[in-house]
C-alpha positions in Angstrom: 75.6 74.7 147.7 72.6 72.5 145.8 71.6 74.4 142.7 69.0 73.1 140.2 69.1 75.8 136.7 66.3 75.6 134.6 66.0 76.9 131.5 64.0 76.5 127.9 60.7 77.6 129.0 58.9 80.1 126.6 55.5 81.1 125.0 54.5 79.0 122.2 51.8 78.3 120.4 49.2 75.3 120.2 51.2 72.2 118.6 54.9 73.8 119.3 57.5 72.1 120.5 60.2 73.1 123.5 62.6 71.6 125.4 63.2 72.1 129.0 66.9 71.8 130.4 67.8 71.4 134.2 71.4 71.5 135.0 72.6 70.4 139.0 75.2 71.3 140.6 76.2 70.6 144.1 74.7 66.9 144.5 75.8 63.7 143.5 73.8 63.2 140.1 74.0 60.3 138.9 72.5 59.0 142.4 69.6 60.9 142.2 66.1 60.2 140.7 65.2 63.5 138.6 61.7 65.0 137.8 59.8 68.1 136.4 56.9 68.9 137.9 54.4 72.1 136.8 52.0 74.0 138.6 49.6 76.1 137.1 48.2 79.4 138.5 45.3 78.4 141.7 46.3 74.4 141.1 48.1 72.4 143.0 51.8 71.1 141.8 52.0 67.9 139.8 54.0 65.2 138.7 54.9 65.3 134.9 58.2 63.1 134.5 60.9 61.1 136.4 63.6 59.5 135.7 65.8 57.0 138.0 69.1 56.6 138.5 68.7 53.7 136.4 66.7 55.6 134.0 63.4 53.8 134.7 60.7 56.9 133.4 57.4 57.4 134.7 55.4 60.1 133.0 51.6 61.2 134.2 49.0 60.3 131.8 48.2 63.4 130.0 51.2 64.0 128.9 52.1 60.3 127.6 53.1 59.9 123.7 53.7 64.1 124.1 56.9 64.4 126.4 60.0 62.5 127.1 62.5 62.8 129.7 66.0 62.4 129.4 69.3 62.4 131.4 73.0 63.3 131.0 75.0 62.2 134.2 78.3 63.6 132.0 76.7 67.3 131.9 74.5 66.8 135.2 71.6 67.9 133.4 67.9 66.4 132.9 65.9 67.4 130.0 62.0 67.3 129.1 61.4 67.5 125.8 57.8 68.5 125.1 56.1 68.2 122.0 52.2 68.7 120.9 51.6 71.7 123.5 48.4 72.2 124.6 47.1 75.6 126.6 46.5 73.0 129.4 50.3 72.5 129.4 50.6 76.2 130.4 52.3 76.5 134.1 55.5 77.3 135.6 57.9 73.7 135.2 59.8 72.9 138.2 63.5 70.7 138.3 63.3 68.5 141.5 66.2 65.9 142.8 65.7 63.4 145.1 67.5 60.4 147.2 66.5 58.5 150.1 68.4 58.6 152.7 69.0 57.7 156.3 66.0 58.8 158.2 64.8 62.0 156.1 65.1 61.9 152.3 67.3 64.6 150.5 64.6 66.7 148.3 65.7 70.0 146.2 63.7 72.3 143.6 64.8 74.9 140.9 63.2 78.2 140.9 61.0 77.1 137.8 60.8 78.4 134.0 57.6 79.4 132.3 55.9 77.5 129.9 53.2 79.5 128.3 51.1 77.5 125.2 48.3 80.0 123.3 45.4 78.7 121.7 
């Protein structure tokens, strides 16, 4: 059984910091390339971070210089450390694993954890 756990997310206030952990379970980790994505309410879901196997990272522009993420292949678990939230950062954050693979590429999501900023 595939199982992505997220946890951290909480309401904060403009300039506040959280971290975001996602802990896998089920998969072979340390061969997959790891992301968070959000999705705000009536938008469609976006990219925010990845992070290869090698840990290459790739991180969508508006959130640049304000988030890192981060792996732990020992504790199967990505983090996104966010810093500098904005309201626009408001939206419920979403684990993903992936791996190509022969023919159809192995793709899982976590149920998500809100992350709510206030102005």
């Amino acid at each position: 059984q595939v199982q992505l756990a997220e946890s951290g997310g909480d309401l904060v206030q403009f300039g506040g910091s959280l971290r975001l952990s996602c802990a896998a379970s089920g998969i072979s980790f340390s061969t997959y390339t790891m992301g968070w994505y959000r999705q705000a309410p009536g938008k469609q879901r976006e990219l925010v971070a990845t992070i290869t196997s090698g840990s290459s990272t790739n991180y969508a522009d508006s959130v640049k210089g304000r988030f890192a993420i981060s792996r732990d292949n020992a504790k199967n678990t990505v983090y996104l450390q966010m810093n500098s939230l904005k309201p626009e950062d408001t939206a419920a954050y979403y684990c993903n694993a992936k791996r190509v693979g022969i023919i159809i590429d192995h793709d899982y999501w976590g149920q998500g954890t809100q992350v709510t900023v206030s102005s």
